[in-house]
C-alpha positions, 0 to 999 in steps of 0.5 A, a space after each residue: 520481479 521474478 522472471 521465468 523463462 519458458 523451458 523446452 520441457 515445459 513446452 508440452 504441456 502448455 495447452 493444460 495450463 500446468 507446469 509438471 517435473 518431468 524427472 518423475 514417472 508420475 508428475 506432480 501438478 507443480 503450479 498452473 500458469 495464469 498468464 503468457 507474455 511473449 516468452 514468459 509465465 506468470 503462475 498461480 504462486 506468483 499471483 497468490 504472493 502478490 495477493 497476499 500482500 495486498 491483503 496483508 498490506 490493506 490489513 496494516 492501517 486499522 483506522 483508515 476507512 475500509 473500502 469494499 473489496 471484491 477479491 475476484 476483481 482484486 485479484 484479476 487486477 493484480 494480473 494485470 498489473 503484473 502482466 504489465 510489470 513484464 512488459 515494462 521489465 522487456 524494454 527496460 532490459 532493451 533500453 539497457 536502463 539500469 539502477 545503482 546500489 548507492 541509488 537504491 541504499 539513498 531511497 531506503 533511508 530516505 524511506 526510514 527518515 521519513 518514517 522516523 524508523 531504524 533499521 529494525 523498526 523498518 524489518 518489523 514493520 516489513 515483517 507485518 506484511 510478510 516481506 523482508 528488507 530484500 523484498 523492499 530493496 528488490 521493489 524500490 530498484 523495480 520502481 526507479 527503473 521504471 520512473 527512468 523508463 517513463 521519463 523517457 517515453 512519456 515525462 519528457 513530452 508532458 506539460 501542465 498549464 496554468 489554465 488547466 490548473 487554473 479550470 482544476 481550482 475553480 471545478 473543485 471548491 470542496 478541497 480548498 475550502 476550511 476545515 476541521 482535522 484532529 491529530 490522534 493516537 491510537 492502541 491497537 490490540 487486533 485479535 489475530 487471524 485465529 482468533 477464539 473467544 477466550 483470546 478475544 475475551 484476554 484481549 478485552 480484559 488487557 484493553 480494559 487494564 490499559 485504558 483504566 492506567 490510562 485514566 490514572 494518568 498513564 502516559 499514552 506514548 509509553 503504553 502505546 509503545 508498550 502494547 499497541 500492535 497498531 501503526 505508529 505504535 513505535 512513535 507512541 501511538 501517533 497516526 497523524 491527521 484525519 479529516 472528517 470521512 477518512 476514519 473508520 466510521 466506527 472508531 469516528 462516531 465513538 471519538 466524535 465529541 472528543 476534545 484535545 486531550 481526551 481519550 475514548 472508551 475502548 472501542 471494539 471493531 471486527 479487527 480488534 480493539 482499539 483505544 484513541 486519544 485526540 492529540 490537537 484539532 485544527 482548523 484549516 482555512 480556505 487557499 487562495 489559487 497562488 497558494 495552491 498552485 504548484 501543487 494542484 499542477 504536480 497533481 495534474 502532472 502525475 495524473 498525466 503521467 499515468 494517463 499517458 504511461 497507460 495508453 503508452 502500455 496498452 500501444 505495447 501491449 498490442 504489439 506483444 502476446 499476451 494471454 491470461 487464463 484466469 
């Protein structure tokens, strides 16, 4: 997290919001300050990096259903949870709670195991987002600072019973009960953000190319490893399972009576085009309580967690300043 601290010759112009280079006759408007906690800035550069890669961040799964986003509320979030980010990173530093090397390296590979990713596949993935390996490094020590400072103030002092477990099973049948999921691969050739119709129309025709070797028996991993732009490219399209209602309702209608082993026409989305395969369809049978028990109570576990860290933020958060100015 970048930390900046309030500077004398700064100190003048705070009342504008604004943070000038006092060096120059005639000062330049460097950044605008969004927020203050305690003796610290948040500037508008700051929020505006972390938007970015939110946005970059939603954009890297075009399957997934698309939730509505409305950017103003998103971006009054953001703040927020940077505000909160400050206060955390204040009494992790007075706790003097701190996070090795070696730690930090272990969840970095444990990270590109379970992604099957090597070491560049990991860079180009980041690259997607618009972050480095030193981005995600700096991140995950953020983060396991911060689950060692709530396991202090709120983990410790948590438990989950068997009757709320027991109440959580019998309040949501739907989740336990059967199912059907199917396992896809996809092609994805997105547009790209200055997208013209003659790129769109190169796009199509390299889609229709693909998808008429892939009905000559092309093996679909090899050509989406090849040409796919999408997740899983590097593992040959594979985006795992879906349920029904989790795929973007577009591409869902258009493989709806697909069977395993059957691949979809070309299917055109506001993003780009995508080609999908179904690998294998399952039926997931209904779970008995001693089956799901432990992990229904993980779940109540960490929703706990966060109930209790947020009422544990917002008591800090009353005794500090803080001021957002959005």
């Amino acid at each position: 997290m970048c930390r900046r601290s309030v500077l004398i010759s700064v100190m003048l112009c705070l009342l504008w919001g604004f943070v000038f280079i006092p060096a120059s006759p005639a000062a330049e408007v460097v950044d605008r300050i969004v927020a203050y906690v305690n003796d610290e800035i948040i500037t508008q550069s700051e929020l505006n990096e972390k938007a970015s890669a939110f946005i970059a961040a939603r954009k890297q799964n075009p399957y997934v259903r698309e939730q509505d986003l409305d950017a103003e509320q998103a971006r009054r979030q953001i703040l927020e949870n940077l505000v909160n980010e400050r206060l955390a990173a204040r009494e992790i530093a007075r706790l003097k709670i701190s996070v090795t090397t070696g730690e930090t390296d272990a969840v970095l590979a444990s990270i590109k195991e379970e992604n099957n990713l090597t070491q560049e596949g990991l860079e180009a993935e980041l690259r997607k987002e618009g972050r480095t390996v030193d981005d995600l490094r700096k991140r995950v020590r953020e983060d396991l600072e911060r689950s060692r400072l709530i396991d202090r103030e709120v983990r410790s002092k948590t438990v989950i019973t068997d009757a709320q477990v027991e109440a959580y099973y019998r309040s949501h049948p739907e989740e336990f009960q059967a199912r059907e999921r199917r396992r896809l691969q996809g092609i994805f050739l997105p547009f790209g953000p200055e997208s013209t119709p003659e790129k769109q129309s190169q796009v199509s025709a390299l889609a229709e190319q693909i998808h008429q070797r892939l009905g000559q028996d092309a093996d679909f991993a090899v050509m989406a490893k090849r040409y796919s732009q999408g997740p899983g490219a590097e593992t040959g399209g594979d985006l795992g399972f879906f349920s029904e209602g989790e795929l973007d309702p577009v591409l869902e209608t258009a493989i709806d009576k697909l069977k395993p082993g059957e691949i979809s026409k070309v299917i055109a989305t506001e993003s780009g085009l995508h080609i999908i395969r179904v690998v294998e369809a399952q039926t997931v049978s209904d779970k008995p309580m001693e089956e799901v028990r432990e992990s229904i109570r993980r779940r109540l576990f960490q929703q706990e967690i966060n109930r209790k860290y947020e009422d544990w933020l917002k008591g800090l958060r009353d005794r500090s300043f803080v001021k957002i100015q959005l």
